[in-house]
LUMFIDO-648417 format. One record per atom (N, C-alpha, C, O, CB): atom name; x, y, z. Coordinates in nm, 3 decimals. Atoms other than C-alpha are relative to their C-alpha. Glycine has a CB too. Layout:
BEGIN
+------+---------+---------+---------+
: site :       x :       y :       z :
+------+---------+---------+---------+
:   CA :       X :       Y :       Z :
...
+------+---------+---------+---------+
***
This chain:
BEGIN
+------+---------+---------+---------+
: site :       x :       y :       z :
+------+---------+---------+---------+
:    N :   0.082 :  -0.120 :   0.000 :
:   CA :   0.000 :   0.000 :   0.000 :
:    C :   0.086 :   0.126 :   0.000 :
:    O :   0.035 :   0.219 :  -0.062 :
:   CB :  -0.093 :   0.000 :   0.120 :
:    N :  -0.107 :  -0.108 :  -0.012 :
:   CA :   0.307 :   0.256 :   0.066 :
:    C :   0.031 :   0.041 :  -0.135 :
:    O :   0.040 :   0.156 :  -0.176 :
:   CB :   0.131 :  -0.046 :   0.075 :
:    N :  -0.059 :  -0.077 :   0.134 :
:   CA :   0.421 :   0.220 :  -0.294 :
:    C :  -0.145 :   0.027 :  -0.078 :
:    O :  -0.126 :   0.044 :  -0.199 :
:   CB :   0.125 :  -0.110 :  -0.107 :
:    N :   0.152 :  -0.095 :   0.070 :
:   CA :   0.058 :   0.346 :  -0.423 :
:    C :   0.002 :   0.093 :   0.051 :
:    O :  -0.017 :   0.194 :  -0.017 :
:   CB :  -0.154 :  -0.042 :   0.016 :
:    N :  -0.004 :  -0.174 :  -0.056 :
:   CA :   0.088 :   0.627 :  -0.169 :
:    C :   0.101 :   0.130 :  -0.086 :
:    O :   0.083 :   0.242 :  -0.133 :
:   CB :   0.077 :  -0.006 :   0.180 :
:    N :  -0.121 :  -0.094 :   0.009 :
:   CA :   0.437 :   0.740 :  -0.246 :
:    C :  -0.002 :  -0.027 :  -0.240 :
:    O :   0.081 :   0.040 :  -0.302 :
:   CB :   0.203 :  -0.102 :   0.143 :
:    N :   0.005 :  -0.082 :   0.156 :
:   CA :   0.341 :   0.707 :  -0.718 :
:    C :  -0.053 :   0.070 :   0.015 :
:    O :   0.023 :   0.165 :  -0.006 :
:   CB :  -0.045 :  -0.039 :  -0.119 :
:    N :   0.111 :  -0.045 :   0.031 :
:   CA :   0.053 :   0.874 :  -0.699 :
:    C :   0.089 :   0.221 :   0.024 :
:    O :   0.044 :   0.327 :  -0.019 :
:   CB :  -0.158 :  -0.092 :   0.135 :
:    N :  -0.051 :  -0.091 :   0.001 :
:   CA :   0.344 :   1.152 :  -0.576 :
:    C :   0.117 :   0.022 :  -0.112 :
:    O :   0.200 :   0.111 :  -0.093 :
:   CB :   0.026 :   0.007 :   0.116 :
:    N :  -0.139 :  -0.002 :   0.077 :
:   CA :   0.607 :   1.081 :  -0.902 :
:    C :  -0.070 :   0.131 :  -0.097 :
:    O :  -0.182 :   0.173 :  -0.125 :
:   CB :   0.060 :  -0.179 :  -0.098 :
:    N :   0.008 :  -0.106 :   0.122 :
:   CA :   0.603 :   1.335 :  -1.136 :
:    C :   0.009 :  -0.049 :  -0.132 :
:    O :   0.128 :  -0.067 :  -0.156 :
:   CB :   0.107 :   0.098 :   0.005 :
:    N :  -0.077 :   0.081 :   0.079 :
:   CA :   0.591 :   1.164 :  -1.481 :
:    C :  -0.030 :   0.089 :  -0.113 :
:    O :  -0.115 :   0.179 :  -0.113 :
:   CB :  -0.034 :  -0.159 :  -0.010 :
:    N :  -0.065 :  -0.089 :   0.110 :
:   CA :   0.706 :   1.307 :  -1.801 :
:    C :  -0.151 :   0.018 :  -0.131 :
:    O :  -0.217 :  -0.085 :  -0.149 :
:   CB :   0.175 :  -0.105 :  -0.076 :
:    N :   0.098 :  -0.044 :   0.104 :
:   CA :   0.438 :   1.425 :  -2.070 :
:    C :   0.059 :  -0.057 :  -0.155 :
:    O :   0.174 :  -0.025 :  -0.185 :
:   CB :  -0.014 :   0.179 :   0.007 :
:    N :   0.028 :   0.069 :   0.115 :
:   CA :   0.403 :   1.231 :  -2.420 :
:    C :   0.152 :   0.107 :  -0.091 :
:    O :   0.231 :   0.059 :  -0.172 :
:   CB :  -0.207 :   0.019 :  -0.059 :
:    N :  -0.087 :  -0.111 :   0.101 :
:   CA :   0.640 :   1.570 :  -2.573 :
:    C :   0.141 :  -0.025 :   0.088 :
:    O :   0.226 :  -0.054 :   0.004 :
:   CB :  -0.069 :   0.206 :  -0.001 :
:    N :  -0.077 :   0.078 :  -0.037 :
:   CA :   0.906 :   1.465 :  -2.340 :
:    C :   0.034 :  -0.050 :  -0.011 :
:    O :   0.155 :  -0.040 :  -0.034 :
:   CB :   0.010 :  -0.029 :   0.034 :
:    N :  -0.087 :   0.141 :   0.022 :
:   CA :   0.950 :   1.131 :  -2.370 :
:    C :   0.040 :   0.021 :  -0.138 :
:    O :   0.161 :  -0.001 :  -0.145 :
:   CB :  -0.089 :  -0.157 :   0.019 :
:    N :  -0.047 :   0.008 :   0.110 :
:   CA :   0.987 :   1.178 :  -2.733 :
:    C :   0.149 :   0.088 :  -0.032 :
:    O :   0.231 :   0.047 :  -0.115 :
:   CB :  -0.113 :   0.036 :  -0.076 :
:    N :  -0.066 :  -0.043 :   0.013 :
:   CA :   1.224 :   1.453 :  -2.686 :
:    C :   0.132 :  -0.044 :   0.060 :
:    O :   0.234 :   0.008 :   0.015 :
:   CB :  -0.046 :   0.080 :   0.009 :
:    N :  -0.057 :   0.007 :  -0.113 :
:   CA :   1.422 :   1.310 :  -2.413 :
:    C :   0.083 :  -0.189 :  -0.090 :
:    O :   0.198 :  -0.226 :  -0.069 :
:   CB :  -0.140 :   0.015 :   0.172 :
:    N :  -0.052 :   0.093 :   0.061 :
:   CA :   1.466 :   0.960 :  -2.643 :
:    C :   0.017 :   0.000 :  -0.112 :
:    O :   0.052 :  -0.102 :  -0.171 :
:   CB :  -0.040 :  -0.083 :   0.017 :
:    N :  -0.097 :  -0.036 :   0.147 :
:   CA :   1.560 :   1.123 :  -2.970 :
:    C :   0.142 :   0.076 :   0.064 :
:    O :   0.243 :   0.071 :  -0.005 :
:   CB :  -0.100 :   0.137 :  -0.133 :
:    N :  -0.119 :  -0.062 :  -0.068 :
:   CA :   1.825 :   1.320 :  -2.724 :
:    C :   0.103 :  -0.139 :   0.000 :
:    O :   0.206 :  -0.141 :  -0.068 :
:   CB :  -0.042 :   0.069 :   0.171 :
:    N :  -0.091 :   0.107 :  -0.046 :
:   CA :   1.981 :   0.973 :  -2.604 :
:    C :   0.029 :  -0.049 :  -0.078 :
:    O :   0.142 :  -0.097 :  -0.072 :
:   CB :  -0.026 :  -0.083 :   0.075 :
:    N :  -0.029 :   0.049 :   0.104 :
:   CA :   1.944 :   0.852 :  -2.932 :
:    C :   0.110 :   0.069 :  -0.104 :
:    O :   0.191 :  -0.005 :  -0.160 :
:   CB :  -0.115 :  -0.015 :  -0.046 :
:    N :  -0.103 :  -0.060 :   0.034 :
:   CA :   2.159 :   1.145 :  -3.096 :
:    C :   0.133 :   0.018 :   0.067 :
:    O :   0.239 :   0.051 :   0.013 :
:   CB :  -0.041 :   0.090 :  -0.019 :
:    N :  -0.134 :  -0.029 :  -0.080 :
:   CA :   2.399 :   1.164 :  -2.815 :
:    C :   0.080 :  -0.105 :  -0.019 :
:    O :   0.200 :  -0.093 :  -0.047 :
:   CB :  -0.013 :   0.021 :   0.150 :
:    N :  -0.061 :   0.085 :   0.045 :
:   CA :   2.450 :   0.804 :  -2.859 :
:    C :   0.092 :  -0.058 :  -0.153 :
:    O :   0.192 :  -0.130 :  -0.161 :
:   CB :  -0.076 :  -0.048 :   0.031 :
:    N :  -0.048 :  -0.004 :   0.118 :
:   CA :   2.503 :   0.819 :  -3.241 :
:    C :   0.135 :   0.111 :   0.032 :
:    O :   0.239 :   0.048 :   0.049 :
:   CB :  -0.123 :   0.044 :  -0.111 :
:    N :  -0.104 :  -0.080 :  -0.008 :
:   CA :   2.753 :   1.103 :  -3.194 :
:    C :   0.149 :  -0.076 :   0.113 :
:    O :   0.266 :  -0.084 :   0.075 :
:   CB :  -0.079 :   0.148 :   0.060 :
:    N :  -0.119 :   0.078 :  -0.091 :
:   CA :   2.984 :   0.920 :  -2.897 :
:    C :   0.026 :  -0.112 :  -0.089 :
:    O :   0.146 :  -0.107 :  -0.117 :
:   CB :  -0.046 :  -0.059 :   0.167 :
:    N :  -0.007 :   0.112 :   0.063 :
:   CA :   2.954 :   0.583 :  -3.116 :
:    C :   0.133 :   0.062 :  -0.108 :
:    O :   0.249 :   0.030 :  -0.085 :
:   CB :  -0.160 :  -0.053 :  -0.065 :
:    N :  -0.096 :  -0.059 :   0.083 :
:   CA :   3.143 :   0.799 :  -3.429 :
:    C :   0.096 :   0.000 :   0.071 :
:    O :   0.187 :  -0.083 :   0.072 :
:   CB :  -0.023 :   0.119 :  -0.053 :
:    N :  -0.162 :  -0.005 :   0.006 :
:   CA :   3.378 :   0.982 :  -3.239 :
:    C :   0.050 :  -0.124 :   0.062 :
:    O :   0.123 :  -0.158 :  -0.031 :
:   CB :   0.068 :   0.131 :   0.082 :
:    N :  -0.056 :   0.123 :  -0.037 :
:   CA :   3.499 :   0.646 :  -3.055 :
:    C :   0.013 :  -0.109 :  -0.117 :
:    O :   0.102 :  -0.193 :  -0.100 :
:   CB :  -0.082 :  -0.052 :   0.110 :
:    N :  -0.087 :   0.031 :   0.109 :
:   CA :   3.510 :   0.496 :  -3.418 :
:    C :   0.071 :   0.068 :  -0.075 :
:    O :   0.112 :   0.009 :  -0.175 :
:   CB :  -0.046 :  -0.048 :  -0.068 :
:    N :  -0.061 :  -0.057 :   0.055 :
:   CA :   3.682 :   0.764 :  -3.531 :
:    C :   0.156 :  -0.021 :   0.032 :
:    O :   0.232 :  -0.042 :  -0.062 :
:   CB :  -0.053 :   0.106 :   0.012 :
:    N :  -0.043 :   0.028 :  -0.143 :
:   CA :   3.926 :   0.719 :  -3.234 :
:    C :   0.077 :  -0.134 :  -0.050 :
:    O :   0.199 :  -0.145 :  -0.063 :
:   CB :  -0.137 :  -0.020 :   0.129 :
:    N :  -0.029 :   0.150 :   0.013 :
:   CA :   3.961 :   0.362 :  -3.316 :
:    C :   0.050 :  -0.034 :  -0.093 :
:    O :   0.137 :  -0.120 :  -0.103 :
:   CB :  -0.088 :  -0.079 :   0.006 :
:    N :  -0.089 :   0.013 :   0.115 :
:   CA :   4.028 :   0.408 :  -3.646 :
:    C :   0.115 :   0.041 :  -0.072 :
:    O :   0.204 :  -0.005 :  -0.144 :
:   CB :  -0.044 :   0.010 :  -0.057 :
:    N :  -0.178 :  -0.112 :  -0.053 :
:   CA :   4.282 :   0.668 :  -3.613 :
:    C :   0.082 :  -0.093 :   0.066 :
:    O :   0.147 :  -0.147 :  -0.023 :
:   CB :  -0.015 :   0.156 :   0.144 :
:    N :  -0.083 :   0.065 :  -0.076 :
:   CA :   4.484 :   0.453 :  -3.336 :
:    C :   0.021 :  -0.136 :  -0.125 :
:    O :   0.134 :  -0.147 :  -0.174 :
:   CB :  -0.072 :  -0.033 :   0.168 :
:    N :  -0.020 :   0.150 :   0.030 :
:   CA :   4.445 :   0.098 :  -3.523 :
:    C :   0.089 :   0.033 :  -0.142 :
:    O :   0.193 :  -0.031 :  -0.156 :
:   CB :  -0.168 :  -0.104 :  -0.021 :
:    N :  -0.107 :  -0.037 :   0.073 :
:   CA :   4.598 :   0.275 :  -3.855 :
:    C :   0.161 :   0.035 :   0.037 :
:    O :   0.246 :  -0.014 :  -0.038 :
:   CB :  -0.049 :   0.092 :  -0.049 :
:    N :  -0.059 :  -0.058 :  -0.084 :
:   CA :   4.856 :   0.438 :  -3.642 :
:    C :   0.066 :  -0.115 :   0.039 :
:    O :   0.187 :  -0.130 :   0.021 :
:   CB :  -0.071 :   0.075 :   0.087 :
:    N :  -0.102 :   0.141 :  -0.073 :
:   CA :   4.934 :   0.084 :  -3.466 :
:    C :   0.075 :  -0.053 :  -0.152 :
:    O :   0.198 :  -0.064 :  -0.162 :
:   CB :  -0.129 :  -0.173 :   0.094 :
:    N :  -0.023 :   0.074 :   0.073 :
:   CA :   4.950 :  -0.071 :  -3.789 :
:    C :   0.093 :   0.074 :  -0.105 :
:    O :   0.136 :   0.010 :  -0.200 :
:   CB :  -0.114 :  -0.056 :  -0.035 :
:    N :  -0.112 :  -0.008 :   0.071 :
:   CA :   5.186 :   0.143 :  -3.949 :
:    C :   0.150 :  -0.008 :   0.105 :
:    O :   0.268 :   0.017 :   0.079 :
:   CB :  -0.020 :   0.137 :  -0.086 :
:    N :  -0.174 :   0.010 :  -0.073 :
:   CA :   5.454 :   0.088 :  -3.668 :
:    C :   0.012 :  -0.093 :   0.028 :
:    O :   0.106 :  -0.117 :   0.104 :
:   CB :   0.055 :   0.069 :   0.120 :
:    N :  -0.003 :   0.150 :  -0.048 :
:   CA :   5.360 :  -0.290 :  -3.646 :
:    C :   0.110 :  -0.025 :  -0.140 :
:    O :   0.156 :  -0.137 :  -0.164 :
:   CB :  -0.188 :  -0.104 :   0.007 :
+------+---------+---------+---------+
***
């Protein structure tokens, strides 16, 4: 019965939110993914010309 007391106090996010809030995570993620293959592909050339 406590955890019905204590949702009924959550605050939850509005329909324009969630959409905004999981195209955010979704671009932030695309952008870190690049530069860390960028990163990766830089270094592994880099190894492989002093291997």
């Amino acid at each position: 019965m406590d955890t019905r007391g204590e949702m009924k106090h959550v605050s939850w996010p509005t329909t324009k939110q969630t959409v905004i809030f999981t195209i955010l995570v979704i671009l932030i993620s695309l952008v870190i993914a690049l530069y860390l293959g960028a990163f990766d592909y830089l270094f592994s050339g880099a190894l492989n010309q002093v291997i």
